[in-house]
ZABA-503611 format. One record per residue (C-alpha): residue number from 0; y, x, z. Coordinates in steps of 0.25 Angstrom, whole numbers, plus 2048, in hexadecimal, padded with zeros to 3 digits. Example, Ala and Ser with C-alpha at 12.3 -4.5 7.8 and 13.67 -1.06 7.14 Angstrom:
<nodes>
@k=0 Y=7EE X=831 Z=81F
@k=1 Y=7FC X=837 Z=81D
</nodes>
This chain:
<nodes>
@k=0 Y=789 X=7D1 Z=BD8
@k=1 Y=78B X=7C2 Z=BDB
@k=2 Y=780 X=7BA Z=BE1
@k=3 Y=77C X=7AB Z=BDE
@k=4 Y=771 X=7A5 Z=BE5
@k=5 Y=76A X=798 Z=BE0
@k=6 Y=75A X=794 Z=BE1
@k=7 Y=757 X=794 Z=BD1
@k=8 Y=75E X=7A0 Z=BC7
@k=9 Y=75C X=799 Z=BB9
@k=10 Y=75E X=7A2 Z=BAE
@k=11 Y=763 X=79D Z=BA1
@k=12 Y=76B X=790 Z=B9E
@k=13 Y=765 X=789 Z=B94
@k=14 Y=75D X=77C Z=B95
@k=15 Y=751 X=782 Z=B9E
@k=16 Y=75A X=788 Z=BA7
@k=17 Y=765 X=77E Z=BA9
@k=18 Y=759 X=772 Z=BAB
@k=19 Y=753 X=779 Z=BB4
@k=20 Y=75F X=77C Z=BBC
@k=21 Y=764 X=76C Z=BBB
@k=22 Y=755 X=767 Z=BBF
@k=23 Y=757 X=772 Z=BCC
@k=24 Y=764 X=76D Z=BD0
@k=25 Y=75D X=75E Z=BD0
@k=26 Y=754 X=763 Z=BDB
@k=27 Y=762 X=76B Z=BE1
@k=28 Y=75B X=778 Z=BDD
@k=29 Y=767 X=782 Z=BDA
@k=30 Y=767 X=78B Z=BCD
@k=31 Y=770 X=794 Z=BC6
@k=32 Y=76F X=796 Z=BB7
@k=33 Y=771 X=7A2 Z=BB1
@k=34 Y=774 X=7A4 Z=BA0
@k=35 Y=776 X=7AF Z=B99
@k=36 Y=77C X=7A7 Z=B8D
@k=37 Y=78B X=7A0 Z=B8F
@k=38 Y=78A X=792 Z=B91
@k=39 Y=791 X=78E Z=B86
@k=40 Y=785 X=794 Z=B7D
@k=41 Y=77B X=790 Z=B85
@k=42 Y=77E X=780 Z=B84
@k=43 Y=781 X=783 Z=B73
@k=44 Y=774 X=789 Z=B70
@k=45 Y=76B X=77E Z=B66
@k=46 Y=75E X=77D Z=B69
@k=47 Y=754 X=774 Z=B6C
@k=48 Y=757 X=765 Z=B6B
@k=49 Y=749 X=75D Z=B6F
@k=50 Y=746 X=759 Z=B7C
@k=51 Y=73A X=754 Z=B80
@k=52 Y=738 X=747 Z=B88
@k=53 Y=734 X=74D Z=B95
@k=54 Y=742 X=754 Z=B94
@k=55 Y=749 X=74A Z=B91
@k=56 Y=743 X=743 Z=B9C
@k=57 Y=746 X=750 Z=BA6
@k=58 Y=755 X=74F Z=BA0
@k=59 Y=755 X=741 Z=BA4
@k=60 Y=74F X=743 Z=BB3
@k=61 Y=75A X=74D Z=BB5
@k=62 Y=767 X=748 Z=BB2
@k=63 Y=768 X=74F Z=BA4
@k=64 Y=763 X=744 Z=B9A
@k=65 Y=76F X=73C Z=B98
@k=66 Y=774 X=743 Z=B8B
@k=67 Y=766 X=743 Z=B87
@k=68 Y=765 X=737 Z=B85
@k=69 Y=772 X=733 Z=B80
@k=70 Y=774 X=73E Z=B77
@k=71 Y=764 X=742 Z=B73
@k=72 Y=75C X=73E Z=B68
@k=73 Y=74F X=737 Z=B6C
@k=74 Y=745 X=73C Z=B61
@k=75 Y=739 X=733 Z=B60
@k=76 Y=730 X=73C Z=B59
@k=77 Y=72F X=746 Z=B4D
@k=78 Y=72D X=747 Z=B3D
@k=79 Y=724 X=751 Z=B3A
@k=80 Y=725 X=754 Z=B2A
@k=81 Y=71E X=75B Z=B1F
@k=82 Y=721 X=75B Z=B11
@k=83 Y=720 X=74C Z=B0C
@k=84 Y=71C X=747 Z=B19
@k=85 Y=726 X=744 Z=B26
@k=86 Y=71F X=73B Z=B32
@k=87 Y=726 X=738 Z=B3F
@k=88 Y=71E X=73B Z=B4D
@k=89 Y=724 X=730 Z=B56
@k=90 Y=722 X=738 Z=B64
@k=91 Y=726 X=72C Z=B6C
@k=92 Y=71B X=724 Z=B67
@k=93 Y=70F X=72D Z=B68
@k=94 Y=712 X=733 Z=B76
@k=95 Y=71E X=72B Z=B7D
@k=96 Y=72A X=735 Z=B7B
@k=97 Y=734 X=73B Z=B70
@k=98 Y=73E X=746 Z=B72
@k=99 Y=74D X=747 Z=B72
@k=100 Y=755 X=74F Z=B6A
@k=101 Y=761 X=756 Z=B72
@k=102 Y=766 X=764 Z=B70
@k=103 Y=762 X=770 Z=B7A
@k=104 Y=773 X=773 Z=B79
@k=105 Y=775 X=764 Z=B7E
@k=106 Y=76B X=766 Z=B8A
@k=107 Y=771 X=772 Z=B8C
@k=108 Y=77E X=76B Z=B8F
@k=109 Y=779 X=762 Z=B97
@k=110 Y=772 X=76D Z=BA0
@k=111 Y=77D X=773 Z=BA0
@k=112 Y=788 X=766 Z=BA7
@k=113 Y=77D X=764 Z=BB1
@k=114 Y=77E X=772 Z=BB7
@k=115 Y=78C X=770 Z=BB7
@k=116 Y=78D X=763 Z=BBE
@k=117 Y=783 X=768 Z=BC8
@k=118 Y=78D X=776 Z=BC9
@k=119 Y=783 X=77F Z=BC7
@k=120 Y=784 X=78D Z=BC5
@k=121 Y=780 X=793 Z=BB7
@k=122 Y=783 X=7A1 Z=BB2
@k=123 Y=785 X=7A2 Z=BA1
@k=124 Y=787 X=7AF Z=B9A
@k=125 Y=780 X=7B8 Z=BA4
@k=126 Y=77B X=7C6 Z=BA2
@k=127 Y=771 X=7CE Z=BA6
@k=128 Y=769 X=7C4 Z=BAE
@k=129 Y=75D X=7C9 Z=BB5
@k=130 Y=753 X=7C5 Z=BBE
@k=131 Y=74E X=7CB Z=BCC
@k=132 Y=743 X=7C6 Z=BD6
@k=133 Y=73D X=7BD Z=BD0
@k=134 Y=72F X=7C0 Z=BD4
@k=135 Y=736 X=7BD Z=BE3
@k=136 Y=73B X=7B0 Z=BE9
@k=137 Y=74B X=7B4 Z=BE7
@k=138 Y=74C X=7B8 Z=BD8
@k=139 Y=75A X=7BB Z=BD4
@k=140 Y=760 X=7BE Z=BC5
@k=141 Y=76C X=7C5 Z=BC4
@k=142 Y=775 X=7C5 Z=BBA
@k=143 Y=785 X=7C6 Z=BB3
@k=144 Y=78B X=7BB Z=BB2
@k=145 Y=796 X=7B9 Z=BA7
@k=146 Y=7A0 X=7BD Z=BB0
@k=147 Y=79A X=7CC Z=BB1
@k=148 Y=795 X=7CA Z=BBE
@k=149 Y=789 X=7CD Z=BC2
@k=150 Y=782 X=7C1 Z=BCB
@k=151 Y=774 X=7C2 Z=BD3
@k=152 Y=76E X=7B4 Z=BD2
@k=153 Y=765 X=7B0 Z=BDE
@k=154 Y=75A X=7A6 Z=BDE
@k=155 Y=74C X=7A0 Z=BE1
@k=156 Y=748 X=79F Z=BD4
@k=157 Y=74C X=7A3 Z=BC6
@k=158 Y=749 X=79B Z=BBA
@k=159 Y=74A X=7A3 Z=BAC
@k=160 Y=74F X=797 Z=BA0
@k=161 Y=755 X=7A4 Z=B9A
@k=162 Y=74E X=7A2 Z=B8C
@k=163 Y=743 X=7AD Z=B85
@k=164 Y=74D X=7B8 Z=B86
@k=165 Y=754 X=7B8 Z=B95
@k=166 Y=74E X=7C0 Z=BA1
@k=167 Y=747 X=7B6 Z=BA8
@k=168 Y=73A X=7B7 Z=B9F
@k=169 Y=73A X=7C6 Z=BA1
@k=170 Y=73D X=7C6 Z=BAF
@k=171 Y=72E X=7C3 Z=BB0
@k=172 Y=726 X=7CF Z=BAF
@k=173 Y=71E X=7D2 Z=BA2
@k=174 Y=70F X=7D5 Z=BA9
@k=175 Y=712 X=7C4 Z=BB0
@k=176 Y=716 X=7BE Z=BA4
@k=177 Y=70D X=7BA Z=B97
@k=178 Y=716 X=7B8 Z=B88
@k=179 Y=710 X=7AE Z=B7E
@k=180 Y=716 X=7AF Z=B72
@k=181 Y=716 X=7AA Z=B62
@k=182 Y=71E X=7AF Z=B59
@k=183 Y=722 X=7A5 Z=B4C
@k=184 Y=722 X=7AA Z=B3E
@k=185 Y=72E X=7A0 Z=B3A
@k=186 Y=73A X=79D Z=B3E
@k=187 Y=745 X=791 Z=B3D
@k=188 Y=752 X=78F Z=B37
@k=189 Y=75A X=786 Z=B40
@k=190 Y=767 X=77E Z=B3C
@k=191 Y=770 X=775 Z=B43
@k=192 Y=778 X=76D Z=B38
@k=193 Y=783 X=762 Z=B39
@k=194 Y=77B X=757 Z=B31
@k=195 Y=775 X=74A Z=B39
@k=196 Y=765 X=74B Z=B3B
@k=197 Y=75F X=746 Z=B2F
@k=198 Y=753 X=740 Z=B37
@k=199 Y=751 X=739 Z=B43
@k=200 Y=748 X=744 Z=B4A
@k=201 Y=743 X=752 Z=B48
@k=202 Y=73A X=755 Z=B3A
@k=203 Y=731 X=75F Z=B3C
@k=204 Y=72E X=764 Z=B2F
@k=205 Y=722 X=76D Z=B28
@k=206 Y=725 X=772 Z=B1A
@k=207 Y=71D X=77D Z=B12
@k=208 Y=72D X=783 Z=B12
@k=209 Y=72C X=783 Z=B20
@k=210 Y=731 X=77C Z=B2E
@k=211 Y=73C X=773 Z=B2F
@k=212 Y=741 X=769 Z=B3B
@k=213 Y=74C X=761 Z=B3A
@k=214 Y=752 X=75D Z=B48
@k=215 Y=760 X=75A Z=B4D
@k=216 Y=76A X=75E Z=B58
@k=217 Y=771 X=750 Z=B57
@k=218 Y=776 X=743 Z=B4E
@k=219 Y=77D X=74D Z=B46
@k=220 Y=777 X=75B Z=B47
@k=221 Y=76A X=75C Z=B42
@k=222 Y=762 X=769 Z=B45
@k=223 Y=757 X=770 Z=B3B
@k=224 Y=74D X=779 Z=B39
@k=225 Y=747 X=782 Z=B2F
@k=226 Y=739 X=78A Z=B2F
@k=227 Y=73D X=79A Z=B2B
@k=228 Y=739 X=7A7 Z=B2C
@k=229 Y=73C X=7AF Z=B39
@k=230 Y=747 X=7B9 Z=B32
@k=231 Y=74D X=7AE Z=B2B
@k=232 Y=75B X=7B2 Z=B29
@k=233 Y=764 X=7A8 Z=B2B
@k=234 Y=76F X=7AC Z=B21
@k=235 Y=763 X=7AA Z=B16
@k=236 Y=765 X=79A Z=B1A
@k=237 Y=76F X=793 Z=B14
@k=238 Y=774 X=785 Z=B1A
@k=239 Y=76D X=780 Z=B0B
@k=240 Y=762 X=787 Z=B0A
@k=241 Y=75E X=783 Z=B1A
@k=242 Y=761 X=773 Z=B16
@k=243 Y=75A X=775 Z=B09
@k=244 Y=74E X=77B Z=B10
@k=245 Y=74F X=76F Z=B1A
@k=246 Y=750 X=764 Z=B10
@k=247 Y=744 X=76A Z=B09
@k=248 Y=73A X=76C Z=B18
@k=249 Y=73F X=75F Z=B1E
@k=250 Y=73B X=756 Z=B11
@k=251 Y=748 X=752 Z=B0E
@k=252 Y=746 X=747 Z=B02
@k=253 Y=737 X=747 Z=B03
@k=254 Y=734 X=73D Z=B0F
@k=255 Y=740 X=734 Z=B0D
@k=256 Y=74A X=73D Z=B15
@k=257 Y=755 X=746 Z=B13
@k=258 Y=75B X=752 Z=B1B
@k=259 Y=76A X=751 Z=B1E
@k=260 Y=772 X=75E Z=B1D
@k=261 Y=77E X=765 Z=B22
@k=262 Y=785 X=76F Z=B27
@k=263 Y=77D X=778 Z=B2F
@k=264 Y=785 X=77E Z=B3C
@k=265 Y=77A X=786 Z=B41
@k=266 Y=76C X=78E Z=B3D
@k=267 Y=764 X=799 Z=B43
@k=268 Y=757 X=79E Z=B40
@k=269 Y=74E X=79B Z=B4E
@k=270 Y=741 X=7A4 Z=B4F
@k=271 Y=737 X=79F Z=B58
@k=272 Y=72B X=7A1 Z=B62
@k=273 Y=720 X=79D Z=B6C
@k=274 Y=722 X=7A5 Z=B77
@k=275 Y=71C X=7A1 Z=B88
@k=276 Y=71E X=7AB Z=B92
@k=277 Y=716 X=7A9 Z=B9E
@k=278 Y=718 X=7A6 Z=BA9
@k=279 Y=723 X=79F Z=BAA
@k=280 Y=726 X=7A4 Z=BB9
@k=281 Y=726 X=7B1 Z=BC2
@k=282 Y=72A X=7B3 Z=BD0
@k=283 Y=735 X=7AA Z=BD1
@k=284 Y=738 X=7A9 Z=BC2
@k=285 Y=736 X=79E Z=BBA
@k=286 Y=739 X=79D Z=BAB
@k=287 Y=73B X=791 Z=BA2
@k=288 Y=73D X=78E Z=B92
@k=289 Y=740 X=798 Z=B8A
@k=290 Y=73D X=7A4 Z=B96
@k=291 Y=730 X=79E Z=B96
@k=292 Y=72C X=79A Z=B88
@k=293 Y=732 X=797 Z=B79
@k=294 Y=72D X=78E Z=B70
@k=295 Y=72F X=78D Z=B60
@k=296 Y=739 X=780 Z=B5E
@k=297 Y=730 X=779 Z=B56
@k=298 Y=729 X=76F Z=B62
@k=299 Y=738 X=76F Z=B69
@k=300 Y=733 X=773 Z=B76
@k=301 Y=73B X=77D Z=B7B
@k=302 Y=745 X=778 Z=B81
@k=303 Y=73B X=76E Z=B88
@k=304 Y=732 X=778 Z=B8C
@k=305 Y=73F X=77D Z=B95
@k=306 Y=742 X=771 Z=B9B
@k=307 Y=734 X=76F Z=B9E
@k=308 Y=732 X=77C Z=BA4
@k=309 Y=73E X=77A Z=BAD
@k=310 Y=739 X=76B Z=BB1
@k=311 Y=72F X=773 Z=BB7
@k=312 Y=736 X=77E Z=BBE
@k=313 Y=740 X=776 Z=BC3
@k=314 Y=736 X=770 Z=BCC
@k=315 Y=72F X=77A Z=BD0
@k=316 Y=73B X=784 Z=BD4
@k=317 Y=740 X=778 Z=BDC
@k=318 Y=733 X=777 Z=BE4
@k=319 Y=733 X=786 Z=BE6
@k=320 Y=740 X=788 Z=BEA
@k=321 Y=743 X=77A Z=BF3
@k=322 Y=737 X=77B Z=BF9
@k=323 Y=730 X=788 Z=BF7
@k=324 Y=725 X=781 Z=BF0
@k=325 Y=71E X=78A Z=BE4
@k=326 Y=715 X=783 Z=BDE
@k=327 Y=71D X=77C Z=BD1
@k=328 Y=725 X=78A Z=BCF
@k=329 Y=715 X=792 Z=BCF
@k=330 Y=70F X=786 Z=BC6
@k=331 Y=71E X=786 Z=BBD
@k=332 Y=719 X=790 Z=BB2
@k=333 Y=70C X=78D Z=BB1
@k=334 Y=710 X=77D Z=BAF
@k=335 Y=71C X=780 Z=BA6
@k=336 Y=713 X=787 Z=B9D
@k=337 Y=70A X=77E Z=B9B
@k=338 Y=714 X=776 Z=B93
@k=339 Y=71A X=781 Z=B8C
@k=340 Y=70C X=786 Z=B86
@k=341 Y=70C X=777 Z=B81
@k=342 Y=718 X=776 Z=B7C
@k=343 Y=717 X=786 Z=B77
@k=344 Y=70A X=77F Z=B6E
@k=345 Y=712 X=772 Z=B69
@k=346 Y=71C X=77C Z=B64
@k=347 Y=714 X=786 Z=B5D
@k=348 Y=70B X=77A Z=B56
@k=349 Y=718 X=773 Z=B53
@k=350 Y=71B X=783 Z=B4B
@k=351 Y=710 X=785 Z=B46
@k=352 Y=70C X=778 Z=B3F
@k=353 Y=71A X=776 Z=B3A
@k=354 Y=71F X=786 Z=B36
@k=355 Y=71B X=789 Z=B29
@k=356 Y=713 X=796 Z=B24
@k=357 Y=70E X=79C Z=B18
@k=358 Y=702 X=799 Z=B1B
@k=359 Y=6FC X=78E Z=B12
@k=360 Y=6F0 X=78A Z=B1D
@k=361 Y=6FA X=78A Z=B28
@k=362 Y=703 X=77F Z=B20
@k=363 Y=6F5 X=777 Z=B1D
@k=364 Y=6F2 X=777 Z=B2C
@k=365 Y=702 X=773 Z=B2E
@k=366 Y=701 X=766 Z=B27
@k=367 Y=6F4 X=762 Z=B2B
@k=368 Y=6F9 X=764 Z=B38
@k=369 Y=706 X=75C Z=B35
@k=370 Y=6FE X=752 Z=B2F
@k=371 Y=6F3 X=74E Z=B3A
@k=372 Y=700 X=74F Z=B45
@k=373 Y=706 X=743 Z=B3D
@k=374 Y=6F9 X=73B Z=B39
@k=375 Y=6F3 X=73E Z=B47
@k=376 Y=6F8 X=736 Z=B53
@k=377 Y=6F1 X=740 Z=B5D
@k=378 Y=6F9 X=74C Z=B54
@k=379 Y=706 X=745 Z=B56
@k=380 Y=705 X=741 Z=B64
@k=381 Y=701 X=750 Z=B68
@k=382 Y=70E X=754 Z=B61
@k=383 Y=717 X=748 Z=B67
@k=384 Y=711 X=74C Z=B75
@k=385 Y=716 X=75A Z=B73
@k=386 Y=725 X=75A Z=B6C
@k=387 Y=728 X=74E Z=B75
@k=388 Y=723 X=756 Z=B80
@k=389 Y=71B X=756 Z=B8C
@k=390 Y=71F X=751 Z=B9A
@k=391 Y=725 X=75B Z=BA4
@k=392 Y=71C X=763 Z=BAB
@k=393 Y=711 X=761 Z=BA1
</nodes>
């Protein structure tokens, strides 16, 4: 068995994991990243594309804004829609900030040429990774790598960005941790199609048919979604009933706006939850994003909530292995979750009030609700606060 020695084990590569290994190595902290996935996969995967202005602003500070803001989207605000009616909530003008629109794949690649240019160590396409002592001050994971060889990584501290399904989460025991958790009884139907955006910034869209959001990836790759069913089955969707259905949610020819089509190049059916697992930290392990928390895509807070949770554990794993002080890496989960039990509520009142049901009381309360959040500034400001984001550390 090989041994590698370095102050920080970070497990998984995605954005939490790389970002906290880039703002580590700005303090000169060593890391070493390990992925069970190849990279090649890991830098494709399409996910979220909204970042708030806070981590646009943590980009910036660290060296990773430039394509950001040369390649990004700045999105103002939002429409918000329901049949006959479409009003646009300028975020900028009722708290100060927007958002920008720039793919998770691209941030991604990003992450990625940092750790190169710093030469780095990273691992993909590992198995069998496991963590040991973490409850001590010399945790250690261990290992394959993608060679076959087995390798026993030694550290100082392990931070788990492995996602909802790696070991980090489990390797804290089941009597010390608390699951929070809400299913949802819908689903979506997400596309990705070769068509420009036919609007300038997302549409959130209730209809008595269901959801529907139309967002994009880039000038000419416009990303969609449909409200369905849990065990919707794909196959069942045609590429003309999906625009059909669309054209019909999104108000095409009622409100003086049409829906661009064409060919469709991707579509999955994406289930999701609220799920918070506390705490976020035992022994010498501490977990960020998805390990720690999930969130339904509707308040596109996911991937911020990662990169806010690694904007406080950078710090704090800095002070406690620099200089042995504990007291940012004892107040990390209890600070990080603060944030994500808000953002955890924005999301799930974000759902509810736009997810349709068969209920005709609940689709009463929807309206109103949408109605009083357009005619109300104090209703709109409390939504602009929350998708454009909070400050770091709040």
């Amino acid at each position: 068995m090989g041994t590698v020695q370095t102050e920080v084990a970070i497990i998984g590569a995605g954005p939490a994991g790389l970002l906290l290994a880039h703002l580590l190595a700005q303090d000169g902290v060593d890391s070493v990243v390990v992925e069970r996935r190849s990279r090649a996969y890991v830098e494709s995967r399409v996910r979220a594309g909204i970042l708030e202005s806070s981590v646009v602003e943590l980009l910036d500070n660290n060296g990773l804004g430039a394509r950001v803001a040369e390649e990004g989207q700045a999105h103002r605000g939002i429409y918000l829609q329901w049949p006959g009616q479409r009003h646009h909530l300028d975020f900028v003008e009722l708290v100060g900030r927007g958002v920008h629109l720039y793919g998770q794949s691209e941030l991604q690649l990003d992450l990625g040429r940092a750790r190169d240019a710093g030469g780095q160590v990273s691992f993909y396409g590992v198995s069998g990774t496991t963590l040991h002592d973490v409850d001590t001050d010399r945790p250690s994971v261990t290992f394959t790598d993608a060679d076959g060889a087995l390798v026993r990584l030694e550290a100082r501290a392990v931070a788990g960005c492995d996602g909802k399904h790696g070991p980090s989460r489990q390797a804290i025991p089941e009597a010390s941790r608390s699951v929070f958790e809400r299913l949802y009884p819908f689903a979506w139907l997400g596309i990705l199609a070769t068509v420009p955006p036919s609007t300038d910034e997302l549409i959130y869209a209730w209809h008595p048919d269901g959801f529907a959001l139309h967002s994009m990836r880039s000038d000419s790759v416009s990303r969609l979604y449909l409200q369905v069913p849990v065990a919707t089955d794909i196959a069942a969707w045609s590429d003309e009933r999906i625009w059909d259905a669309l054209s019909t949610r999104l108000g095409a020819g009622q409100t003086g706006w049409e829906l661009k089509r064409g060919p469709i190049f991707d579509k999955a059916v994406l289930p999701f939850q609220s799920f918070v697992m506390t705490p976020m930290r035992h022994g010498r392990l501490f977990i960020a994003g998805d390990a720690a928390h999930t969130v339904p895509p509707t308040g596109a807070k996911g991937l911020n909530l990662a990169a806010a949770d690694v904007a406080l554990l950078a710090p704090a794993l800095i002070s406690l292995i620099r200089e042995g002080d504990a007291r940012l890496a004892d107040a990390y989960s209890e600070t990080a979750l603060r944030r994500v039990w808000r953002s955890t509520y924005f999301s799930w009142w974000m759902t509810t009030t736009l997810h349709t049901t068969d209920d005709p009381f609940t689709s009463e309360l929807q309206r109103t609700v949408l109605e009083m959040t357009v005619a109300s500034r104090a209703h709109s400001t409390a939504l602009a606060e929350s998708y454009a984001g909070l400050p770091i550390g709040v």
